[in-house]
C-alpha atoms as a printed R data frame, in Angstrom:
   type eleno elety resid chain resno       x       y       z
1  ATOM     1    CA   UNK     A     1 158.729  98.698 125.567
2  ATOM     2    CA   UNK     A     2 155.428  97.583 127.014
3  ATOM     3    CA   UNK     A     3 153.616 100.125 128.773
4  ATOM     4    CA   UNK     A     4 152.790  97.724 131.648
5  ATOM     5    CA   UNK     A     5 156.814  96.887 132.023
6  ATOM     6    CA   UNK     A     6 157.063  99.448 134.614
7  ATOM     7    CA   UNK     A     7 154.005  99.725 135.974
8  ATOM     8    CA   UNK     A     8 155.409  99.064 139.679
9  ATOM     9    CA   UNK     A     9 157.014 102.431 139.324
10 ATOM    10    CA   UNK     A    10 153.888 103.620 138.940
11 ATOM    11    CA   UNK     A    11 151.690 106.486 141.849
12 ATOM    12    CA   UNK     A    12 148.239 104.638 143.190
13 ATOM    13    CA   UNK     A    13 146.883 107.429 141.190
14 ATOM    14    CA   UNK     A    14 148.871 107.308 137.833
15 ATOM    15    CA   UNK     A    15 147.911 103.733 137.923
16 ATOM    16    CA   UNK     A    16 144.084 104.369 138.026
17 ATOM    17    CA   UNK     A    17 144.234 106.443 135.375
18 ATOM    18    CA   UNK     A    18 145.841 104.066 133.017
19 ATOM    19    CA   UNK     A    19 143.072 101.676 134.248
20 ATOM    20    CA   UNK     A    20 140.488 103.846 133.587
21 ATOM    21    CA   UNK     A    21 141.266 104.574 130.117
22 ATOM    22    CA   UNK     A    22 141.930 100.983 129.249
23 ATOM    23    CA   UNK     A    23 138.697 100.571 130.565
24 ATOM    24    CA   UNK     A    24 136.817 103.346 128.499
25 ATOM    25    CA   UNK     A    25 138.836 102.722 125.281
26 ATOM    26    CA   UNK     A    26 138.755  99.036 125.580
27 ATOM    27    CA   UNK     A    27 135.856  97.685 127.811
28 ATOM    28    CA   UNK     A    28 133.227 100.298 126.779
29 ATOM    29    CA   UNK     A    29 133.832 101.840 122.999
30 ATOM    30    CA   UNK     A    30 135.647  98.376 121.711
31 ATOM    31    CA   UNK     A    31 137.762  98.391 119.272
32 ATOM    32    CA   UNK     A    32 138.030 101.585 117.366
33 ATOM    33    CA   UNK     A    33 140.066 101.928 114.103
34 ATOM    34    CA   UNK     A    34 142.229 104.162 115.360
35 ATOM    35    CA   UNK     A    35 144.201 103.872 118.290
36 ATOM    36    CA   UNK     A    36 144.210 107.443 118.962
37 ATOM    37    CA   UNK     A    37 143.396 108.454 122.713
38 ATOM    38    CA   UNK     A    38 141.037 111.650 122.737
39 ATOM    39    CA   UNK     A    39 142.768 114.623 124.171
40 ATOM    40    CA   UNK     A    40 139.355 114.993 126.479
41 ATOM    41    CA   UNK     A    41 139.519 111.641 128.317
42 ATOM    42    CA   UNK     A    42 143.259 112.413 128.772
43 ATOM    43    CA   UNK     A    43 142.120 115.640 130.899
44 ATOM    44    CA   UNK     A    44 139.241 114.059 132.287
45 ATOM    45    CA   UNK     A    45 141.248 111.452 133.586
46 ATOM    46    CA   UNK     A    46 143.747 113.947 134.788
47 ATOM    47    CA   UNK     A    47 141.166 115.413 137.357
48 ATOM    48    CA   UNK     A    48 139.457 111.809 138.892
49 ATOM    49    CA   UNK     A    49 136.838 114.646 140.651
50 ATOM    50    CA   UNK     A    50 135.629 115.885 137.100
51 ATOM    51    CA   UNK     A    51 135.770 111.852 135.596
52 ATOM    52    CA   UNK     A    52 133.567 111.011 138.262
53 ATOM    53    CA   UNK     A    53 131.105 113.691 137.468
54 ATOM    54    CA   UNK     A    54 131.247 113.854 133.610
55 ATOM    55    CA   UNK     A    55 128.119 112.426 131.805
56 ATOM    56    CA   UNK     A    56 129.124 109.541 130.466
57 ATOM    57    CA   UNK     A    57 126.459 107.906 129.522
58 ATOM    58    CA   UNK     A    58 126.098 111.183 126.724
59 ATOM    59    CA   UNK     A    59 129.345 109.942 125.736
60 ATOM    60    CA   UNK     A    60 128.436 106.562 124.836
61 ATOM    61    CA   UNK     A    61 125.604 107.258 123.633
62 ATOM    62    CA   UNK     A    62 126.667 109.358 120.871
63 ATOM    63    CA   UNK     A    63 129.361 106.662 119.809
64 ATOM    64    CA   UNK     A    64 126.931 104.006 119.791
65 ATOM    65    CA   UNK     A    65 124.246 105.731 118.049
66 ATOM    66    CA   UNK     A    66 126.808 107.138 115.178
67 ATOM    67    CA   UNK     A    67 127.635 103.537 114.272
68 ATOM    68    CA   UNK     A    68 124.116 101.829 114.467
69 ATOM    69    CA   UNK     A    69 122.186 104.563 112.482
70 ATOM    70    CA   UNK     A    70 121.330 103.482 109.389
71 ATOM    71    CA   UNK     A    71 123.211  99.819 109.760
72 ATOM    72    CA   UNK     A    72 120.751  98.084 107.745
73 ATOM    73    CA   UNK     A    73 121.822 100.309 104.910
74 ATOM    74    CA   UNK     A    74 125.499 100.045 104.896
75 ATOM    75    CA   UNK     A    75 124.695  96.148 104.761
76 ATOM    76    CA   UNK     A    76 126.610  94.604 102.103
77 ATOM    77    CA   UNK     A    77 124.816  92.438  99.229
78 ATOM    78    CA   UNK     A    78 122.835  89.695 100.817
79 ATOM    79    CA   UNK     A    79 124.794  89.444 104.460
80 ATOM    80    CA   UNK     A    80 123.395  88.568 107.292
81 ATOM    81    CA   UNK     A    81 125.706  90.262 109.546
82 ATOM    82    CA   UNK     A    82 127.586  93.322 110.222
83 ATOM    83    CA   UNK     A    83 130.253  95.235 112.929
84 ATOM    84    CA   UNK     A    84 129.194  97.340 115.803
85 ATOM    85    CA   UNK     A    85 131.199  99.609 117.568
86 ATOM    86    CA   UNK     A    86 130.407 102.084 120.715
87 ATOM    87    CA   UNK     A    87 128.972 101.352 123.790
88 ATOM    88    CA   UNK     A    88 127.759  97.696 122.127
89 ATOM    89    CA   UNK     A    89 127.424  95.394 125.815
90 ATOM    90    CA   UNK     A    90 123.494  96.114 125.934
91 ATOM    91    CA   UNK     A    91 123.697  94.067 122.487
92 ATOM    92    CA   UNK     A    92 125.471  91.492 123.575
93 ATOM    93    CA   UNK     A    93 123.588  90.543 126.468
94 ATOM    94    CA   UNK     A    94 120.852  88.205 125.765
95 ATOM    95    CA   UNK     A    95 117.378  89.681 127.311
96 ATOM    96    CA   UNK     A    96 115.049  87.495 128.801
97 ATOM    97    CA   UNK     A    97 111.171  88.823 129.261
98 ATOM    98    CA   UNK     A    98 108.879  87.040 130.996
């Protein structure tokens, strides 16, 4: 069953939540290898007050750094390319400086 079969029985509220961690897990930290959701988003998003308030740029932070530190050493052989993960949107947008 998909979990957006029933999503009309769903409270305004219950809704946003689901939205909101779609959003975090999804839209933000990209795809992670696990699909484990962290028992801390589940409460944050359990009290919308306290998710509005919680630090989250910390949060991405620390995911984003933890996978780009020390990327040009986990390089394999002679590739050109590797695999972020985190908070990676900054590195997809192209900057233009005049």
């Amino acid at each position: 069953m998909s979990l957006f079969e029933n999503v009309g029985e769903l409270n305004e509220n219950d809704a946003t939540r689901i939205c909101l961690l779609m959003l975090i897990g999804q839209g933000f930290l990209g795809p992670q290898k696990t699909n484990v959701v962290d028992n801390m988003l589940l409460d944050l998003v359990d009290n919308l007050e306290e998710f509005r308030q919680y630090p989250w740029g910390n949060y991405f932070w620390e995911s984003t750094y933890s996978a780009v530190y020390n990327l040009h050493k986990r390089q394999k052989g002679d590739d050109k390319c590797f695999s972020l993960s985190g908070f990676v949107w900054p590195f997809k947008v192209p900057v233009n400086v005049n």
